[in-house]
Each structure stands twice: as structure tokens, then as C-alpha cells.
LUMRO-383835 format. One record per atom (N, C-alpha, C): residue number from 1; residue in three letters; atom name; x, y, z. Coordinates in nm, 4 decimals. Each point is the difference from the previous one (the first is absolute). Last residue first. Layout:
LUMRO-383835
PT	nufi	volum	lolo	px	py	pz
PT	NUM	ALA	CA	X	Y	Z
...
This chain:
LUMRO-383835
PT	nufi	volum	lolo	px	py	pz
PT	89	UNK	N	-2.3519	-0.8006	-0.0061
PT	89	UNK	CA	-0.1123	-0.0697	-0.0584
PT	89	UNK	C	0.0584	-0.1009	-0.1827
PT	88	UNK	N	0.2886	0.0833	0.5098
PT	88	UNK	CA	-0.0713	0.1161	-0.1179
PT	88	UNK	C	-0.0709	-0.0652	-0.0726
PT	87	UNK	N	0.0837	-0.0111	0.5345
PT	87	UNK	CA	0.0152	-0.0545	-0.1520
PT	87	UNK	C	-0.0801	0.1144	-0.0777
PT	86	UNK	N	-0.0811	0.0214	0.4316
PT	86	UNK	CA	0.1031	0.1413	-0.0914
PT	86	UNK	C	0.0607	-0.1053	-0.1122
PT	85	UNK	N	-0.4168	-0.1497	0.2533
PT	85	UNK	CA	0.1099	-0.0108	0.0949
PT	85	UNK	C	0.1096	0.0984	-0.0677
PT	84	UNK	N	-0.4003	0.0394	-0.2383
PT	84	UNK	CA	0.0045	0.0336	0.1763
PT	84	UNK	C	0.1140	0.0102	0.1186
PT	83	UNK	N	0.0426	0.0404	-0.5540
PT	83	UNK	CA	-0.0463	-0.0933	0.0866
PT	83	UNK	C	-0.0458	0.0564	0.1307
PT	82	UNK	N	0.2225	0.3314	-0.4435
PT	82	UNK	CA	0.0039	-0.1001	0.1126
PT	82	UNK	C	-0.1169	-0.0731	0.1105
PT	81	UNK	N	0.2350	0.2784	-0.5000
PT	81	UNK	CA	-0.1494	-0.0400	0.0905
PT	81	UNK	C	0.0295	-0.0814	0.0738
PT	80	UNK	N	0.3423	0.3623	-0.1845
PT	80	UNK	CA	0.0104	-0.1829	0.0156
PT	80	UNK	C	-0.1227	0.0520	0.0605
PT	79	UNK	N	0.3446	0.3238	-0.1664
PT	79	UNK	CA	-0.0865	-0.0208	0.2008
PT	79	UNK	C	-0.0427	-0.1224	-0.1476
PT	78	UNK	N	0.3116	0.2835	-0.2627
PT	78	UNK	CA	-0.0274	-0.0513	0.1405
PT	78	UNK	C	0.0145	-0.0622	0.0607
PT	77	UNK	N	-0.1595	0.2169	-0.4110
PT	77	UNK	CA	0.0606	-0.1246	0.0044
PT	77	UNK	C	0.0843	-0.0498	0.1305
PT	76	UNK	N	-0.2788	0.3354	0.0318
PT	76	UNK	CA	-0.0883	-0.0740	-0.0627
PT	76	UNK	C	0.0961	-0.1235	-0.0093
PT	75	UNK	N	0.2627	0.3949	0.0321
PT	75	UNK	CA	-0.1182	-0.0083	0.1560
PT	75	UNK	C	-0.0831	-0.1688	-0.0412
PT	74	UNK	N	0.2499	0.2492	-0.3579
PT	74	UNK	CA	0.0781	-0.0985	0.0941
PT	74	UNK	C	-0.0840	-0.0635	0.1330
PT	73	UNK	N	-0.2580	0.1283	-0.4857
PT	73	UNK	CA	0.1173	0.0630	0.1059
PT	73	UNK	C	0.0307	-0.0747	0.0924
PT	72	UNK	N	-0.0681	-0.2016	-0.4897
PT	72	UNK	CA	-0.1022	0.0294	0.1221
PT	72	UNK	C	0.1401	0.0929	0.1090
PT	71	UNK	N	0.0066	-0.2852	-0.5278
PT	71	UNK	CA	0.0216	0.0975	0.0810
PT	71	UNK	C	-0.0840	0.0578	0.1064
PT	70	UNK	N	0.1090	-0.5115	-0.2063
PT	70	UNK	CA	-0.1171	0.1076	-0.0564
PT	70	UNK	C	0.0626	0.1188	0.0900
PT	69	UNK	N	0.0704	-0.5552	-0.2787
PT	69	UNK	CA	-0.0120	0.1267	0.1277
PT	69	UNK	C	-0.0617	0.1218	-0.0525
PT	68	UNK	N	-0.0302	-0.4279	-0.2169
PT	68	UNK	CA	0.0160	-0.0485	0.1892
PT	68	UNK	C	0.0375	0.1188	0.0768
PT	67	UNK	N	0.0020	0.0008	-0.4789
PT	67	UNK	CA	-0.1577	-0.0532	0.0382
PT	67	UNK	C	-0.0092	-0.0168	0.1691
PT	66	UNK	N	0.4540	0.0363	-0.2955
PT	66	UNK	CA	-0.1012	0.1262	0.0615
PT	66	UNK	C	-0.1265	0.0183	0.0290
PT	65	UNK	N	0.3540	-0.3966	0.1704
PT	65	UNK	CA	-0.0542	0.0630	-0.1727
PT	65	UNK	C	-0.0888	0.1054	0.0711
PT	64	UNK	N	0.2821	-0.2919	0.3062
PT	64	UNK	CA	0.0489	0.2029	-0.0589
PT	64	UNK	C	-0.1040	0.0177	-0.0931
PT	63	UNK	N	-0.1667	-0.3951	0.3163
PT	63	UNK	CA	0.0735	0.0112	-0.0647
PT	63	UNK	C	0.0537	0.1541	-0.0663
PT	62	UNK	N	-0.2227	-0.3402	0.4519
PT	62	UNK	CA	-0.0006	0.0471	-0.0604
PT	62	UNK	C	0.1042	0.0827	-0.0999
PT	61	UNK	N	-0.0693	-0.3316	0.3656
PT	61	UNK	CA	0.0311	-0.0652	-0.1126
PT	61	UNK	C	-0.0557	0.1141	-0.1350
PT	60	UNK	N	0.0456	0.0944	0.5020
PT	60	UNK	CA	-0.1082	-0.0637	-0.0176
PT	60	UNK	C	0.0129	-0.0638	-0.1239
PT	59	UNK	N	0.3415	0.2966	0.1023
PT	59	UNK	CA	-0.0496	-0.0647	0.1149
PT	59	UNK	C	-0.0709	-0.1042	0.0260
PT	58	UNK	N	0.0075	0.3725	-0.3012
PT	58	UNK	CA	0.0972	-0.0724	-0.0327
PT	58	UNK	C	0.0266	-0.1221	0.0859
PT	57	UNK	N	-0.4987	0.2494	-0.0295
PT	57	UNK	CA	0.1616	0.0145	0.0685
PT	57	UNK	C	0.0711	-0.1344	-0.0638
PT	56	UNK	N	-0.4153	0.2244	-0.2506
PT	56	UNK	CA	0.0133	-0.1181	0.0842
PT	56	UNK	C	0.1389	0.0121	0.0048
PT	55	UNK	N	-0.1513	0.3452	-0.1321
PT	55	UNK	CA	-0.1085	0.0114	-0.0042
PT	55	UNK	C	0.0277	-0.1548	0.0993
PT	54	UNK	N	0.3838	0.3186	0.0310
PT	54	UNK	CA	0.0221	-0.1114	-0.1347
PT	54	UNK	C	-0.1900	-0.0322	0.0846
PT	53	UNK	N	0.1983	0.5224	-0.0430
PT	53	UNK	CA	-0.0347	-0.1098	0.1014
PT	53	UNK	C	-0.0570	-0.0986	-0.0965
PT	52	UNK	N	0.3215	0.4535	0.0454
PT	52	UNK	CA	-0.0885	-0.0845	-0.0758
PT	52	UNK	C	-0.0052	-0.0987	0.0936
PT	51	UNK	N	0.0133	0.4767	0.1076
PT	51	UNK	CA	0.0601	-0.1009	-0.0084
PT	51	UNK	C	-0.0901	-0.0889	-0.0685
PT	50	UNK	N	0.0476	0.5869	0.1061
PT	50	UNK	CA	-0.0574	-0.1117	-0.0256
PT	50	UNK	C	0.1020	-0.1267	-0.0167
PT	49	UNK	N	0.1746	0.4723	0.0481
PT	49	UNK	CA	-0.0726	-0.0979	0.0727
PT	49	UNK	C	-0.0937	-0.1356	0.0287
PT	48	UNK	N	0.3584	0.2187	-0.3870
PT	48	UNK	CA	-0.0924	0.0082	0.0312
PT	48	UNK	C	-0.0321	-0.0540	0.1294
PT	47	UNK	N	0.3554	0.1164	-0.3345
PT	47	UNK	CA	0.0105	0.0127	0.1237
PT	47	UNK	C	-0.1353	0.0448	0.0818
PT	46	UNK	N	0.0670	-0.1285	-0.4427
PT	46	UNK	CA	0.0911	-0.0868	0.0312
PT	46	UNK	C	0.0136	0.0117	0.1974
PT	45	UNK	N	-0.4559	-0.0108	-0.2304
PT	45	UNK	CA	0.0832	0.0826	-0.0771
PT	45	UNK	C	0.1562	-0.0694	0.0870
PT	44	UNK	N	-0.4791	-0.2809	-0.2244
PT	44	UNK	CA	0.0527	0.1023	0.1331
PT	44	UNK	C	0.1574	0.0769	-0.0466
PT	43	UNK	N	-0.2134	-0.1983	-0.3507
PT	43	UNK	CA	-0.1193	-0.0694	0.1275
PT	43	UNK	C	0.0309	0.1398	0.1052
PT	42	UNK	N	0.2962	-0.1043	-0.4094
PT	42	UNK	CA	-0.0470	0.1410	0.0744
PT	42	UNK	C	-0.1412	-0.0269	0.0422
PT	41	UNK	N	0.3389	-0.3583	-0.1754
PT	41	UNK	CA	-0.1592	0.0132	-0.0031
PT	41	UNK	C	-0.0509	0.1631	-0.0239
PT	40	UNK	N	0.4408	-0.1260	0.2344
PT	40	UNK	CA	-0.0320	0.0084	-0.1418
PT	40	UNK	C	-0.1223	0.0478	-0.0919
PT	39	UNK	N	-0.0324	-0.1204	0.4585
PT	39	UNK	CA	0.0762	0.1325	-0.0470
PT	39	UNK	C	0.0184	0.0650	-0.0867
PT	38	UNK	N	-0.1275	-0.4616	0.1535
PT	38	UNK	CA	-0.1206	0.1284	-0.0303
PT	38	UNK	C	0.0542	0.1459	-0.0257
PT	37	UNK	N	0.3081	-0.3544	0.0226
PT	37	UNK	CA	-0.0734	-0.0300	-0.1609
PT	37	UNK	C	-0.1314	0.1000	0.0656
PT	36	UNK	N	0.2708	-0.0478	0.3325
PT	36	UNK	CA	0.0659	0.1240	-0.1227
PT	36	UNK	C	-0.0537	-0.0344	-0.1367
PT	35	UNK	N	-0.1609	-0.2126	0.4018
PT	35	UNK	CA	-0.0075	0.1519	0.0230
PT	35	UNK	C	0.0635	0.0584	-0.0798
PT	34	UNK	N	0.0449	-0.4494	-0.0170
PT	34	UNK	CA	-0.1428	0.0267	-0.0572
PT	34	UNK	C	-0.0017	0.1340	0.0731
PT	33	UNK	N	0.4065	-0.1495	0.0873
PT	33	UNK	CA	-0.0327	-0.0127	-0.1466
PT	33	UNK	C	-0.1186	0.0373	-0.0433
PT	32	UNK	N	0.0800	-0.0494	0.4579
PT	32	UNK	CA	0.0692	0.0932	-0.0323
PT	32	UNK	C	-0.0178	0.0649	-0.1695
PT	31	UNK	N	-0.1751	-0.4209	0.2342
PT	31	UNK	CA	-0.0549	0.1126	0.0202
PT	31	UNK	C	0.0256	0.1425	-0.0647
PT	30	UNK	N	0.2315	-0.4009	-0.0040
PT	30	UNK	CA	-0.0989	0.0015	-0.1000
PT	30	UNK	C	-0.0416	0.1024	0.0131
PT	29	UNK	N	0.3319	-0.0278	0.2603
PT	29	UNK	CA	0.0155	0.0182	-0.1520
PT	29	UNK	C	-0.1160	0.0300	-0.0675
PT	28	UNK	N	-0.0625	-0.1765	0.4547
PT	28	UNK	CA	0.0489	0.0905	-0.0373
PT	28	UNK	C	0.0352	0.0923	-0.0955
PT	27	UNK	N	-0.0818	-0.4090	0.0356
PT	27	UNK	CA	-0.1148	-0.0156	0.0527
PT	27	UNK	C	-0.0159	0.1480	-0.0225
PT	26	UNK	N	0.4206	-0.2495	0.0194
PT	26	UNK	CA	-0.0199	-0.0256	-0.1196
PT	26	UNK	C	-0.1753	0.0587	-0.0369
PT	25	UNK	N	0.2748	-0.0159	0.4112
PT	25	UNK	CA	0.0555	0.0848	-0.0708
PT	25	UNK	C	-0.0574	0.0152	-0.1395
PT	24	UNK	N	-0.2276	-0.2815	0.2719
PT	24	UNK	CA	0.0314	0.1210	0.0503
PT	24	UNK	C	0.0430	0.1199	-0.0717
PT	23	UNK	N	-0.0544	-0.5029	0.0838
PT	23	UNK	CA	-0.0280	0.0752	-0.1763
PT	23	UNK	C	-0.0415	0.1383	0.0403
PT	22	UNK	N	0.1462	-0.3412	0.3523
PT	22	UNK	CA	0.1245	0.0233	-0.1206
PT	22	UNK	C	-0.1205	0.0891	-0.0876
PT	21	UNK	N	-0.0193	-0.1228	0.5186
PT	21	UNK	CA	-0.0848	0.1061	-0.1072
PT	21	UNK	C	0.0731	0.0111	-0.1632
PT	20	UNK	N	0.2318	-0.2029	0.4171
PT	20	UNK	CA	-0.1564	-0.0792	0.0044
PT	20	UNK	C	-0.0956	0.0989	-0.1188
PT	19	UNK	N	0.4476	0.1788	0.0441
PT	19	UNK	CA	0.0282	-0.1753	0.0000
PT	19	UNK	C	-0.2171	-0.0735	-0.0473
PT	18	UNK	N	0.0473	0.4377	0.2281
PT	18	UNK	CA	0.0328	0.0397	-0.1735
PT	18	UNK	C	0.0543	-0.1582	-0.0640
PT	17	UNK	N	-0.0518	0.0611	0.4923
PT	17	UNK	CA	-0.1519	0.0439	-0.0521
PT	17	UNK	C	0.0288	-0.0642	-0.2528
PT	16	UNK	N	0.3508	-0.0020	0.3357
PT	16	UNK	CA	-0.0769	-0.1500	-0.0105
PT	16	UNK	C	-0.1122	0.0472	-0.0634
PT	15	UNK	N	0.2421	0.3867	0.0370
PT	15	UNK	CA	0.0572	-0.1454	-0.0846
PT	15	UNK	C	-0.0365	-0.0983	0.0330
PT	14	UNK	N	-0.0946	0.3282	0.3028
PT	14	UNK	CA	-0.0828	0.0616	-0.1952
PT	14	UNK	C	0.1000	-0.1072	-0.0525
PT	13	UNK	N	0.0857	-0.0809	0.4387
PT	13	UNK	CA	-0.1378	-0.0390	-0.0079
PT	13	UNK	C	-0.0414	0.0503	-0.1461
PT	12	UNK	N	0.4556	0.0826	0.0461
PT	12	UNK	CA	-0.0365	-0.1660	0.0705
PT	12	UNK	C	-0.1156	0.0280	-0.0537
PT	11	UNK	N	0.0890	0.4115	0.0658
PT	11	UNK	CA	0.0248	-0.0268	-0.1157
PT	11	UNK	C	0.0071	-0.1232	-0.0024
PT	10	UNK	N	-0.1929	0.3566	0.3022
PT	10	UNK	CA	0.0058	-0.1072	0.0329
PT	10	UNK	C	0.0490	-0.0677	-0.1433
PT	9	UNK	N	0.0362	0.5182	0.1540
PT	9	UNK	CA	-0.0701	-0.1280	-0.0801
PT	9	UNK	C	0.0904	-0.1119	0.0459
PT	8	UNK	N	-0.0533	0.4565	0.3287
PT	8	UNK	CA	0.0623	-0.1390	-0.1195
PT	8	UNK	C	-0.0549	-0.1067	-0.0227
PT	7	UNK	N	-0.2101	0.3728	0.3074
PT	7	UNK	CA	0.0735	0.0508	-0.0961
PT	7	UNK	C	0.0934	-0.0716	-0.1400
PT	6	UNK	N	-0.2481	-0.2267	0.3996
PT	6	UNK	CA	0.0827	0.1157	0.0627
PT	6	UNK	C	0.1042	0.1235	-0.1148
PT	5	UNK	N	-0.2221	-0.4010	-0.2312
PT	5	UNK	CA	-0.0173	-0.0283	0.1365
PT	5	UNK	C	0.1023	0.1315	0.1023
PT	4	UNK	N	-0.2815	-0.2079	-0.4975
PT	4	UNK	CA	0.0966	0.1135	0.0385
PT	4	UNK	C	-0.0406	-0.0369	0.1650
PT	3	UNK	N	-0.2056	-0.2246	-0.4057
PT	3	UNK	CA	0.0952	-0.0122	0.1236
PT	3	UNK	C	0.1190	0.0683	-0.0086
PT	2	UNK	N	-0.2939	0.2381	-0.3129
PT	2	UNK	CA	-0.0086	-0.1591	0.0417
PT	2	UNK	C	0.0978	-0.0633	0.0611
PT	1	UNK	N	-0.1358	0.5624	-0.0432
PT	1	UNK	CA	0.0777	-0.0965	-0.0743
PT	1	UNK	C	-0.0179	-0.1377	0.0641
């Protein structure tokens, strides 16, 4: 768990974190939504392993339409290609 320090969260530090990160909650949803429009869909099933994944991260100015995602197993959606130095690419 994220600053956790001798067993306790550090709740100060996940609220500045969550202050400095506002579209979070809102980053979330989306996500949430486009796993039940693939649901719907019957893409995938309701209690499937697989995850959807937005083709360009929400993150990156990418969007829910269904052109932007896609179902892949969890492993894949993941790990991240990474740099030498462990940036991610």
C-alpha cells in the first residue's frame, strides 16, 4: 500500500497526493464505464480476467470511445516498456 509507514497509512501524504492529482476520481469512472460498455458489448464476460486497456492512456489525452479500447489480459496491461533508466517509454 502507498505510504505506509510501520503498518499506517500515511493519510496527510494520500491527500496532498489526491489535492495535486484532481482527475483522479474522474480518470477512474471512466475507466469503470468503458469496462461495463465492454460488458455490455459481451466483448468480455462480467467476471472476466481480462482488462480493458484505453490504446492511448487517459493520462495522455486519451478518450472512452470504443476505438480507444481494447481487451488484453491483465499481465500485458501491466508492465510498461521501459527505458534504460526505468522511464517508461
Amino acid at each position: 500500500m502507498p505510504y505506509m509507514k510501520n503498518g499506517k497509512r500515511d493519510y496527510a501524504r494520500e491527500d496532498a497526493w489526491d489535492k495535486k492529482h484532481k482527475n483522479r476520481g474522474k480518470d477512474r469512472a471512466e475507466r469503470n464505464k468503458a469496462r461495463y460498455e465492454m460488458v455490455k458489448e459481451g466483448v468480455i464476460s462480467k467476471h472476466s480476467s481480462k482488462q480493458i486497456d484505453h490504446i492511448k492512456p487517459l493520462s495522455k489525452g486519451g478518450s472512452n470511445d470504443r476505438s480507444n479500447l481494447r481487451a488484453i489480459a491483465a499481465h500485458k496491461n501491466e508492465s510498461y516498456r521501459r527505458n534504460r533508466d526505468g522511464s517508461m517509454k
